[in-house]
C-alpha positions in Angstrom: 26.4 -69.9 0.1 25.7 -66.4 -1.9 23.8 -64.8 1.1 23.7 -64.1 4.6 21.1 -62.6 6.7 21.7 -58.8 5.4 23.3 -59.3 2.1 23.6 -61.5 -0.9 26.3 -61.7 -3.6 25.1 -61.8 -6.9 27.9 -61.8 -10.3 28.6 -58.5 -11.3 27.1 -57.3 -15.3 27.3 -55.0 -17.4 24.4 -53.5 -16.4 26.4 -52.6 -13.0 28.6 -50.2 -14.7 26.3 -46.8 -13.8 25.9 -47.5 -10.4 29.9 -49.1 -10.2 31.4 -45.6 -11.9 29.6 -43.7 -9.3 31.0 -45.0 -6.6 34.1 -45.0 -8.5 34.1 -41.3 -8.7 32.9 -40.8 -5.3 36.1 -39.6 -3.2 35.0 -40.1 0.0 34.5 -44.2 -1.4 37.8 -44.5 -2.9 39.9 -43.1 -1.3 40.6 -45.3 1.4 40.7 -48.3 -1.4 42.0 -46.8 -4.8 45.2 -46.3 -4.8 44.9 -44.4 -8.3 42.6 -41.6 -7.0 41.2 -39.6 -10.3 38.0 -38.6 -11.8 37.0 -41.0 -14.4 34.6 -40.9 -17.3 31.9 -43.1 -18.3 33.7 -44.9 -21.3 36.9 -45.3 -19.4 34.7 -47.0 -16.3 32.8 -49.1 -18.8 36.3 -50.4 -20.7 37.7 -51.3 -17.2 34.8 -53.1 -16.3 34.8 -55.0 -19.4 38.3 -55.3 -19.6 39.5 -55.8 -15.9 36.2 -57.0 -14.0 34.5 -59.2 -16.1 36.7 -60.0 -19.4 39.5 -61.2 -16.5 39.7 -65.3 -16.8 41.1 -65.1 -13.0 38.4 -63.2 -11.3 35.2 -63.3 -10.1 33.3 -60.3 -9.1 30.5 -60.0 -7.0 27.7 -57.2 -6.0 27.0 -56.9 -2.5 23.0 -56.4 -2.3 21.0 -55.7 0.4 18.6 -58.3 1.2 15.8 -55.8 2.6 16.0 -52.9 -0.3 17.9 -54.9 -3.3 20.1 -52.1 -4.1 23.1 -52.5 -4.8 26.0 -51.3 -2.2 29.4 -52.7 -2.8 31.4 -54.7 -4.9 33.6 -57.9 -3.7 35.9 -59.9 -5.8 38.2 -62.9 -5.7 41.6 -61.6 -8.2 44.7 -63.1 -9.4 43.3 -66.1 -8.8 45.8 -69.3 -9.3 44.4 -72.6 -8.6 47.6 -74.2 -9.2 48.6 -73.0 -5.7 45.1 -72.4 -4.6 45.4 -68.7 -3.7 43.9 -65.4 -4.8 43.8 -61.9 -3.4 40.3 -59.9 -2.0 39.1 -57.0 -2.9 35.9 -55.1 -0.9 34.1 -52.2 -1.9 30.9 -50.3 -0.1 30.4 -48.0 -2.6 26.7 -46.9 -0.7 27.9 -44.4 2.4 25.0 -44.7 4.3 26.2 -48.7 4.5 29.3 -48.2 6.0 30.5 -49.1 8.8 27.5 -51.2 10.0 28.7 -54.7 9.6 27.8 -55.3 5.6 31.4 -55.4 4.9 32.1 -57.8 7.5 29.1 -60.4 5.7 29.7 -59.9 2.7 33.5 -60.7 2.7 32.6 -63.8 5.1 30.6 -65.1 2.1 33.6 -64.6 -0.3 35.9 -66.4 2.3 32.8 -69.2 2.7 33.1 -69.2 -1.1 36.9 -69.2 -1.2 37.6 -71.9 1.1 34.6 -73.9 1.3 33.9 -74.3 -2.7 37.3 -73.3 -4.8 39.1 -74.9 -2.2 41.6 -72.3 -1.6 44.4 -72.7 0.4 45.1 -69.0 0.9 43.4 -65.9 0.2 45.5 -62.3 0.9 44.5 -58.7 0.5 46.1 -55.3 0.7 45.1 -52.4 2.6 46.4 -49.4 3.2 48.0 -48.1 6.7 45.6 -45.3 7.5 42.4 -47.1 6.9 42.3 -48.4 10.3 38.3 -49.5 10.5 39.2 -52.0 7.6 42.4 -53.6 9.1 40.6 -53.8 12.7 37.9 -55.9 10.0 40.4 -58.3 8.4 41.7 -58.9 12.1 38.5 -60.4 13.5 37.8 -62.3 10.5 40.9 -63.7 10.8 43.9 -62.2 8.4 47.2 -61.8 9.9 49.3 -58.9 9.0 52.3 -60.6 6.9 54.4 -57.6 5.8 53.8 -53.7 4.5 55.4 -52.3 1.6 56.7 -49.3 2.7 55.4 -45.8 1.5 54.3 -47.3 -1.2 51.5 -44.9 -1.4 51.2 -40.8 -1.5 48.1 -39.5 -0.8 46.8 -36.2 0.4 50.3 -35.2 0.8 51.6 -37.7 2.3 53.0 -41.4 2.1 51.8 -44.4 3.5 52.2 -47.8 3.7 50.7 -51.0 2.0 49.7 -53.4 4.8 49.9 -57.5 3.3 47.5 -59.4 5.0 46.4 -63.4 4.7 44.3 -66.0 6.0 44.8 -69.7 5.3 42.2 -72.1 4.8 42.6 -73.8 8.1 43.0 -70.2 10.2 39.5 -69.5 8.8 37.8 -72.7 9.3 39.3 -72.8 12.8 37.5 -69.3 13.6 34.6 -70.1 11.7 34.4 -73.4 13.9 35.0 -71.5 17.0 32.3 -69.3 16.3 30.0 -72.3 15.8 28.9 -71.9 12.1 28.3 -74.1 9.4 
């Protein structure tokens, strides 16, 4: 369930914090994902980890590893979870360069939906992205989210504003495509 051919999702630790606060201070990472861009220090990476990431009773966090090296090259993570109305948001991180745009996102977030829907049973699972970053939204398309709204300018960055694309796939879109497809 945790692994595909390429990559496998292991929970995120404590011991993640070096390699998570580089790629958290790495501008050419963030900046298509953070939408508080800034230069962070150790301490302040470690006490969101703690606090946010893994002291958070409605989140789970994942690494993305590659299966052939081990390293470490992304982070994934379920948030706001509410199993009351069986939802949550996504979250997708490839904080390793040299891994982008070569499909790992794509597998790694189709585990977290496999996860999502198949074992928490989730009914719905959204995300946010922002307008400019148009290699991630053409992703969430073929996997399935629909665009349900933007908040408008909602976001200034380089000098500029943008907006906040609201994307979401329900349970039955996603095992639909997955069916289509002809997996599990």
């Amino acid at each position: 369930m945790f692994q595909s051919k390429r990559v496998r999702l292991r929970k995120m630790e404590s011991e993640d914090i070096p390699t998570y606060h580089a790629w958290r201070n790495d501008m050419e990472v963030m900046i298509s994902t953070n939408p508080m861009l800034d230069l962070f220090s150790y301490q302040e990476t470690e006490a969101f980890v703690n606090e946010v990431i893994l002291g958070s009773p409605d989140a789970k966090s994942y690494m993305i590893v590659d299966q052939l090296s081990g390293q470490a090259i992304g982070i994934t993570s379920l948030i706001h979870i509410d199993l009351k109305n069986r939802n949550a948001e996504c979250i997708i991180d490839i904080g390793e360069k040299e891994f982008h745009g070569k499909g790992y996102g794509r597998e790694a977030l189709t585990l977290l939906l496999d996860y999502a829907f198949r074992e928490l049973n989730l009914h719905r699972v959204s995300l946010r992205v922002f307008s400019f970053n148009d290699k991630a939204i053409s992703l969430y398309e073929k996997i399935g989210f629909q665009h349900e709204g933007a908040s408008r300018e909602a976001l200034f960055r380089d000098g500029q504003w943008h907006d906040v694309i609201g994307m979401g796939i329900l349970q039955s879109e996603y095992r639909k495509l997955v069916e289509s497809f002809g997996e599990k």
